[in-house]
N, C-alpha and C positions, 0 to 999 in steps of 0.2 A: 831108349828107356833111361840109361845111363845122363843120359842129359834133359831129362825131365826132373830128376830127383834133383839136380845138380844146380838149376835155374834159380835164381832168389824168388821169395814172395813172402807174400806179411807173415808167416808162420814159421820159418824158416828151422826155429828151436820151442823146443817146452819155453825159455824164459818168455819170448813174445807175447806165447798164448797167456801163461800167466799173467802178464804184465796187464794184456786188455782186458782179463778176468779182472781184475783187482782193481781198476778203474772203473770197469763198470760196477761192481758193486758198488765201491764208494760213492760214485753216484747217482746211484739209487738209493742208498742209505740216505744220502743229503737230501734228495730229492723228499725221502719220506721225513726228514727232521722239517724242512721246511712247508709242508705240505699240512703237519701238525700245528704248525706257528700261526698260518695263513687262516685254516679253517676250524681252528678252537678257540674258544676262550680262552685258555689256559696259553696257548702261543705269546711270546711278547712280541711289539715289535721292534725292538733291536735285531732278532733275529730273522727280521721282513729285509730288513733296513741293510741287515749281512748281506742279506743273497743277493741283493739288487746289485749292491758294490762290489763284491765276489764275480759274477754272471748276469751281465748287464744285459744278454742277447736271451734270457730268461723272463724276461719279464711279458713276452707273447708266445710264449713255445708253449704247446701242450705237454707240457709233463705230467699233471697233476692229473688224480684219478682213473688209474690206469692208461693214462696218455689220452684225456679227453678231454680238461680245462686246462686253463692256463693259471695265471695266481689271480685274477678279476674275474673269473668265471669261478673258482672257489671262493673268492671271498664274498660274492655277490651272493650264492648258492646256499652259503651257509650263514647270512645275514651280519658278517662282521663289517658294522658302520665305519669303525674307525680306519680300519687296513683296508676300505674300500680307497675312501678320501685319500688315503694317502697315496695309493695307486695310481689313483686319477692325476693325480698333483703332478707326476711322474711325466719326464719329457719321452714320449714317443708310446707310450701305451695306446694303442688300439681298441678305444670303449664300443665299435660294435663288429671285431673279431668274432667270426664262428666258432665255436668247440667243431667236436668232432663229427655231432651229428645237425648242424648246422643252428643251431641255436645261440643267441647272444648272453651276455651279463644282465640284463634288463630282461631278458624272458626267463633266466631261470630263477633271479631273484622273484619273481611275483609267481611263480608256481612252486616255492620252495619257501615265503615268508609271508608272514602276515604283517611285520610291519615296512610300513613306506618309505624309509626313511634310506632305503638303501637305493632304491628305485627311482626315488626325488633326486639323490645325488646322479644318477646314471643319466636322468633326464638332462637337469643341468650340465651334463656334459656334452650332451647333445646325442644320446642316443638317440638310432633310432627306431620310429615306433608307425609309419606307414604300415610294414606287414607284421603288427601284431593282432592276431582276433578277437575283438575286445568281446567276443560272446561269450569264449571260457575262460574269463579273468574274474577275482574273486569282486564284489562291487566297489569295496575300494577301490580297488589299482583300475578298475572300469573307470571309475570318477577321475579318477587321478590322472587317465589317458586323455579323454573328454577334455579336462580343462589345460593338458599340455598343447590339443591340438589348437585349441580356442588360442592360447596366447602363441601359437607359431603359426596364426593365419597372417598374412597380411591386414596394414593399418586399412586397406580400403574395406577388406570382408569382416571387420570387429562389429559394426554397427547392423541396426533388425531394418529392413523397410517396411512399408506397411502391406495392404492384403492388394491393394490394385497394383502397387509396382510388382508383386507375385505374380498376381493375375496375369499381368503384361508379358512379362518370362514366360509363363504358362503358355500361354496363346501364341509368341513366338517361336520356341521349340516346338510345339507342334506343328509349325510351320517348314520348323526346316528339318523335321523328322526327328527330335531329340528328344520325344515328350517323354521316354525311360529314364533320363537322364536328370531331371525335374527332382526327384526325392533326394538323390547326391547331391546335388548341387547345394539343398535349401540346407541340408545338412552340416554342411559344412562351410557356410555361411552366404556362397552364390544366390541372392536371393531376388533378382532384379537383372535388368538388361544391362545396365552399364557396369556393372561389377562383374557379367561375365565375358562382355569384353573387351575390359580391363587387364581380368584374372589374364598372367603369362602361361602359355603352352605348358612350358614345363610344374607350373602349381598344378595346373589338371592334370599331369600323366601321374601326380605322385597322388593325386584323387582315384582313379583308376580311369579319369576318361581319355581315352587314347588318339581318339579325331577329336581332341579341343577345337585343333587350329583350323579345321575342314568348317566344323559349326560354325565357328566363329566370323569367318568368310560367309556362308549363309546366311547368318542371322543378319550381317553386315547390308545383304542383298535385301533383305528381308524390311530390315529396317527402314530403307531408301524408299518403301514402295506402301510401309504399311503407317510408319511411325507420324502423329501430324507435326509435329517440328520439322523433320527433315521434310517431310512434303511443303512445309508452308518454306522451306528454303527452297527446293525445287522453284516452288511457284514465283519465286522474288528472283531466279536467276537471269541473266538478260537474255536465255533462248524463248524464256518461257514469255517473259514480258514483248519480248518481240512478234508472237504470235499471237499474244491477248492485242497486240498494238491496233496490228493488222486487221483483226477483226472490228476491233471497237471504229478504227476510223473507215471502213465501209458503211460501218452506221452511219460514220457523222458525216458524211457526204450523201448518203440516202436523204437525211436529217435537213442537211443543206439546201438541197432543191426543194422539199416538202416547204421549208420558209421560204426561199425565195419566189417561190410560185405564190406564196400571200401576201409579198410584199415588205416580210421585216428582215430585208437584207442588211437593216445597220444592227440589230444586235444581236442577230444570228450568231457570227462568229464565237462571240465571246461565253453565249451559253453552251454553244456546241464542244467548246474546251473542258468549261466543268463539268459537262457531264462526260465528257471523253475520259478525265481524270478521274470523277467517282467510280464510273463502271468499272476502269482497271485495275482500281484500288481495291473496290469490294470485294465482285464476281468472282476473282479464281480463287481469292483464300475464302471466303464462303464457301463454295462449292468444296473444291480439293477439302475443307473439315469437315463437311456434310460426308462425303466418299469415305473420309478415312475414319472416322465412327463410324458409319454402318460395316465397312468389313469388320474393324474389330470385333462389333458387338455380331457379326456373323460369325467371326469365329471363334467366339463364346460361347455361342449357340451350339455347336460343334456341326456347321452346316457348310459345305462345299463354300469353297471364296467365291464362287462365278456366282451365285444367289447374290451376291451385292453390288457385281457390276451390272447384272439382268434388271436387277430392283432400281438401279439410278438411272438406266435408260430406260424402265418402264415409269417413271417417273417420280419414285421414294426417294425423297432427300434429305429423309433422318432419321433418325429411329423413333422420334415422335409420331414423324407420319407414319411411320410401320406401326405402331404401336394402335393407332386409330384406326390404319385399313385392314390389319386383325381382328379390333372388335367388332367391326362390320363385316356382316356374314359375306352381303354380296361381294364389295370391292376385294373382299379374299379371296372370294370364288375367283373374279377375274383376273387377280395378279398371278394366281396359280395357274390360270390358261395361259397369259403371258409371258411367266417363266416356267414352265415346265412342270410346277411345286408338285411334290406327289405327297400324300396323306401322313406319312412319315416325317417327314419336313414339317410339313402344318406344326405336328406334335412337338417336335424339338424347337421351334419357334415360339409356339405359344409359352411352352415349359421357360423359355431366355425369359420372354417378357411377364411371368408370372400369369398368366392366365389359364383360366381351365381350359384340360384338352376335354375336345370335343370331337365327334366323326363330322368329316367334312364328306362331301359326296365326290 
């Protein structure tokens, strides 16, 4: 026992305890002089300007308001423009430092002021403003958020496209399952296929979409198979032209004997080229653009994708001709035997191409 009382520790005498009594008041006194300085008009700032120089490790500490702002979370709080700026100016200040209960300088100026001016500074400093919920913001600082977001989009997402590059978006998210994702996107300026992907992984996760980069590999596949540019490249590849070859010169050797069994073996050759050459010129990007308008506008329709490869082997090779074997009772009767069409279908079809629905049998 004797050698418990006898050990040293911080208390050792009355003067100790005094000593850290008297410290600590003092500064808690200071703290509450300059707490006044920060968050009144009446404060100057010479004596902002003291504390910073005095206790430079003060300048992110929660001291102020019961130990729950710092001096930018007071000055913000209580709308003082001037001793914001000058905080900001300040080397190593933390403009989006939580308080205590996790809240920034830029959330409690706009639910503590009506004017902007302290908020536009915070901006510019690059607060920021991802999770703040612009639903309970007054409509000012709504606006004010709106057009912060607008100038920190990317130069690619500044410009509107028109309603078919939407559409196009449109119809490929629902492709690759992302059709929820379609009102964020337009939002926030995503409004078109190559701006989403363009857009980097990391712009969408600060969007909230989380599988940017999953979609994006998607739409990638999507695009290869639906898009008519990349198809008409497909079509110009040398696998593809290889296999148009192959077929087109079975013809011309069909073609060959058909002439020379009548006799015009000296300018057979040379017809049989140009037309070797039209046909593998024309055929496949005709065709492959015929294919890839009728899926689209299938699935505009919002009708199964196989309804557009049934309809080109049943012989539709546009949406013109769809359009005419609609208005005809019979030939719709019969393409609905031949693909499958059930009376629902009809409906959604006729509705794409503007025509009145009708019961079909």
């Amino acid at each position: 026992m004797a050698g418990f009382f006898a050990s040293n520790s911080q208390f050792d005498n009355l003067q100790d305890v005094r000593a850290t009594q008297q410290r600590n008041a003092a500064e808690k006194k200071e703290v509450e002089r300059y707490e006044r300085a920060i968050g009144t008009d009446q404060g100057k700032m010479r004596t902002v300007r003291r504390m910073i120089l005095n206790h430079p490790t003060w300048l992110n500490r929660l001291l102020f308001h019961n130990g729950q702002w710092n001096a930018l979370h007071l000055a913000s709080a209580e709308g003082q423009v001037s001793k914001v700026m000058w905080l900001l100016a300040q080397e190593g200040i933390e403009v989006n430092h939580p308080d205590k209960h996790n809240f920034t300088a830029l959330e409690l100026s706009m639910a503590r002021n009506y004017d902007t001016r302290v908020a536009q500074a915070l901006l510019k400093a690059g607060a920021f403003i991802d999770t703040i919920n612009a639903r309970s913001l007054r409509p000012v600082f709504k606006d004010l958020i709106e057009a912060e977001k607008a100038r920190r989009r990317p130069p690619l997402l500044r410009t509107e496209s028109s309603k078919s590059e939407i559409l196009r978006l449109k119809l490929y998210l629902t492709r690759v399952g992302a059709f929820k994702l379609l009102p964020l996107l337009i939002k926030n300026g995503i409004d078109n296929v190559e701006k989403f992907q363009k857009t980097s992984p990391e712009y969408l996760n600060t969007l909230g979409v989380d599988n940017g980069q999953i979609y994006q590999a998607k739409l990638k596949k999507a695009l290869v198979t639906l898009l008519p540019a990349l198809a008409f490249a497909q079509a110009a590849s040398p696998k593809y032209k290889n296999k148009t070859s192959k077929a087109t010169n079975t013809k011309a050797t069909a073609s060959d004997t058909g002439t020379a069994l009548k006799g015009n073996s000296a300018d057979s050759p040379a017809q049989n080229n140009q037309s070797t050459k039209s046909s593998t010129n024309a055929a496949p990007s005709d065709s492959i653009k015929a294919q890839t308008e009728l899926k689209l506008f299938i699935l505009s329709a919002n009708l199964p994708l196989q309804f557009a490869n049934l309809m080109f082997e049943a012989g539709v090779r546009g949406v013109q001709e769809l359009r005419s074997i609609v208005a005809n009772k019979d030939k719709l009767e019969g393409l609905c035997g031949q693909i499958n069409m059930r009376p629902a279908h009809v409906r959604l079809l006729k509705a794409a191409l503007g025509q009145p629905a009708s019961p079909t049998p």
